[in-house]
C-alpha positions in Angstrom: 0.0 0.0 0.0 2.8 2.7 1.0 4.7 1.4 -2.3 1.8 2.2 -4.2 1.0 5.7 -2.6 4.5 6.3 -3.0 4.2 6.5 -7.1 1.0 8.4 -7.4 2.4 10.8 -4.5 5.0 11.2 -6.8 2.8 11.9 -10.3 0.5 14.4 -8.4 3.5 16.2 -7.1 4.8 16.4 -11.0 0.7 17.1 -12.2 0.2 20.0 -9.5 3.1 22.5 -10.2 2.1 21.7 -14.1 -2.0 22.1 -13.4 -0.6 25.5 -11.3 1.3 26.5 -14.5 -1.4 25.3 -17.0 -3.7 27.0 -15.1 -2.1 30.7 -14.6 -1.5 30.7 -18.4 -5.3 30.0 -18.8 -5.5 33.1 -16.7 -3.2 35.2 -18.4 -4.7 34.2 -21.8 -8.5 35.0 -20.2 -7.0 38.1 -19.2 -5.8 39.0 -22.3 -8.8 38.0 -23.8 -11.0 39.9 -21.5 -8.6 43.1 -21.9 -9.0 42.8 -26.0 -12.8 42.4 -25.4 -13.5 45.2 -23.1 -11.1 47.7 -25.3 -13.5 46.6 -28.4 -16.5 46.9 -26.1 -15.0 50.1 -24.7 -14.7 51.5 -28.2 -18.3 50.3 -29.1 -19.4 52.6 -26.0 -17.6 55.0 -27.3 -18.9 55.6 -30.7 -22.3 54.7 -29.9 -23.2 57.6 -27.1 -21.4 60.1 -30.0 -23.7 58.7 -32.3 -26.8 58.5 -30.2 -25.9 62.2 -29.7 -26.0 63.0 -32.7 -28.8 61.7 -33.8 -30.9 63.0 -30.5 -29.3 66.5 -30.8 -31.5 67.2 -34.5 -34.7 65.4 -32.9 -34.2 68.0 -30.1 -34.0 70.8 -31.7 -36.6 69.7 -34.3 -39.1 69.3 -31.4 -42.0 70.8 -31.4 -41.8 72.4 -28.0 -38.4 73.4 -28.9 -39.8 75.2 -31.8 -41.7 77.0 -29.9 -39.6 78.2 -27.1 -39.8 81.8 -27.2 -36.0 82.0 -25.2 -34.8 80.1 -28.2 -36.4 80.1 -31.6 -38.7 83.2 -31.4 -36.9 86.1 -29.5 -38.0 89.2 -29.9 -34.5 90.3 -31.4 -34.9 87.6 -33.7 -38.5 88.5 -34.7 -37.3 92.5 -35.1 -34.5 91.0 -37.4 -36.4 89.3 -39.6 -38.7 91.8 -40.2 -36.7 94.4 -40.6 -34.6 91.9 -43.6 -38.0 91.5 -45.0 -38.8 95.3 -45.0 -35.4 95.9 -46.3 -35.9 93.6 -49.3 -39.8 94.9 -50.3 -38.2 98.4 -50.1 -35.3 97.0 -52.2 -38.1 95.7 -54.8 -40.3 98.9 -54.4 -37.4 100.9 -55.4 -36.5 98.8 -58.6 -39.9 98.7 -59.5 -40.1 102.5 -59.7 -37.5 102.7 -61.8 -38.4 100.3 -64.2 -41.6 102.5 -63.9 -40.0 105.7 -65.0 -40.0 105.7 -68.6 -43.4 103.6 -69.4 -46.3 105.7 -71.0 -49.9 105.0 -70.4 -50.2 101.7 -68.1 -47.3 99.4 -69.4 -47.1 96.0 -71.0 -48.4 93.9 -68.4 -51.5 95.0 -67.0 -53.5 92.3 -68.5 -51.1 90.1 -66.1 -52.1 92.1 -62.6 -55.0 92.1 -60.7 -55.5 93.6 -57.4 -58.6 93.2 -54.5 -59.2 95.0 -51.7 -58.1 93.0 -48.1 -60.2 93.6 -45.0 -58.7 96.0 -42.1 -59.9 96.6 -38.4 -61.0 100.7 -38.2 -58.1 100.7 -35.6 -55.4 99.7 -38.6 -53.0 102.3 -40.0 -52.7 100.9 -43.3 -55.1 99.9 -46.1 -54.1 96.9 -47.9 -54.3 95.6 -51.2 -53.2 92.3 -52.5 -51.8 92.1 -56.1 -52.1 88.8 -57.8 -49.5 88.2 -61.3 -49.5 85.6 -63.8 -46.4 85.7 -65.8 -48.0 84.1 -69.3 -44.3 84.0 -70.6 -41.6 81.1 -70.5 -39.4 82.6 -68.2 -39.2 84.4 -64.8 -39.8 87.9 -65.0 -39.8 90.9 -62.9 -43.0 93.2 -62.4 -43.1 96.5 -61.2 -47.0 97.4 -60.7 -48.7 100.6 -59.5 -51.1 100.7 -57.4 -53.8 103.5 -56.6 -56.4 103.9 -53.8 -59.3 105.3 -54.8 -62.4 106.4 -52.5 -66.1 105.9 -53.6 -65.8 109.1 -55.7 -62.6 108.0 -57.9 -60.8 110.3 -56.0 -56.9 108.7 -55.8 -55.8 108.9 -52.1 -52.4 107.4 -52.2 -50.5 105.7 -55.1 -47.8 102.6 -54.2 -45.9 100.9 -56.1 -44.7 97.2 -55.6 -42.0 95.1 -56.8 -42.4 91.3 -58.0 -39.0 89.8 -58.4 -38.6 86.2 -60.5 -42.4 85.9 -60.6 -42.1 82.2 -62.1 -43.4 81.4 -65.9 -47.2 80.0 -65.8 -47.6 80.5 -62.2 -49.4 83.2 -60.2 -47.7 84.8 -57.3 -49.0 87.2 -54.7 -47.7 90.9 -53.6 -49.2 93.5 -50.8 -49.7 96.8 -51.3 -50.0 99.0 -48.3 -51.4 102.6 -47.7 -50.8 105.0 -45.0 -53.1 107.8 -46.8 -55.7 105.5 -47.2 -56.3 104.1 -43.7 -59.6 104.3 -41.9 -61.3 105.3 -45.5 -63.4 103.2 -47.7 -61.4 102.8 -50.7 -61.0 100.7 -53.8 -57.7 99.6 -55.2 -56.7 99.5 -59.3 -54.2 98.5 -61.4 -52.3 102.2 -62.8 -49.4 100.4 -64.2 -47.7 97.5 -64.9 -44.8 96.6 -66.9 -43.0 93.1 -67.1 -39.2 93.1 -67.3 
């Protein structure tokens, strides 16, 4: 029995330093392995909050209730700035329009194109509005410069304006306002004076 024991005392005292060594080189190699794994992993975590980001940042601003934020979207500043660019660029048109005006006798090439109506105004407005409708018949975008009168029950003109209509597109019908300061608070009826197509 002893002799026996003897042997196998001797194989499990080769087996264990070898099972130890076996072992701690499984370790290592798990290690490495888990190392390698969580630096892919860590990378994946990586890109993916940036690209989550990214993709939640438009969604965020596209919100409706972002939109509508009047600290962010709708400022007053922002409100005065654009409609000061937009007075700018209908004063802009206004001006060309009178210049193309000028030199045209009697009512100009294109008043078959214009029509104008009458829009409805509280008593309390200061302006009386008109809204100029053109149909450019042509093939190509053209430029209108149209003149508008205010005229009270009796024909009497109160105030002429003139309005610009830049790139009005070929076949289509675009819209213009014409607004009067002279004519506010008085019943009148706007008319086509001139129109020439350029």
């Amino acid at each position: 029995m002893s002799v026996k024991a003897h042997p196998f005392s001797r194989r499990a005292r080769v087996l264990v330093p070898a099972v130890a060594v076996a072992l701690l080189a499984a370790t290592t190699a798990a290690c490495d392995s888990d190392t390698t794994s969580e630096g892919t992993s860590s990378s994946v975590r990586t890109l993916t909050p940036d690209h989550s980001e990214h993709e939640e940042s438009p969604s965020q601003e596209q919100s409706p209730g972002t939109q509508q934020s009047p600290g962010t979207q709708q400022s007053p500043r922002t409100q005065q700035r654009f409609a000061a660019s937009v007075s700018a660029e209908t004063e802009r048109l206004r001006q060309e329009a009178a210049k193309r005006l000028e030199g045209v006798e009697g009512r100009g090439d294109a008043v078959a194109d214009v029509s104008v109506s009458g829009l409805p105004v509280a008593a309390s407005e200061e302006v009386r509005s008109a809204r100029v409708r053109v149909t450019n018949p042509t093939d190509e975008p053209a430029f209108y410069a149209v003149k508008v009168e205010f005229v009270d029950a009796e024909d009497k003109v109160l105030d002429t304006v003139v309005v610009g209509v830049e790139d009005a597109p070929p076949g289509r019908t675009v819209d213009a306002q014409a607004n009067s300061r002279k004519a506010a608070g008085v019943k009148t009826f706007p008319r086509v004076a001139q129109a020439e197509r350029g």
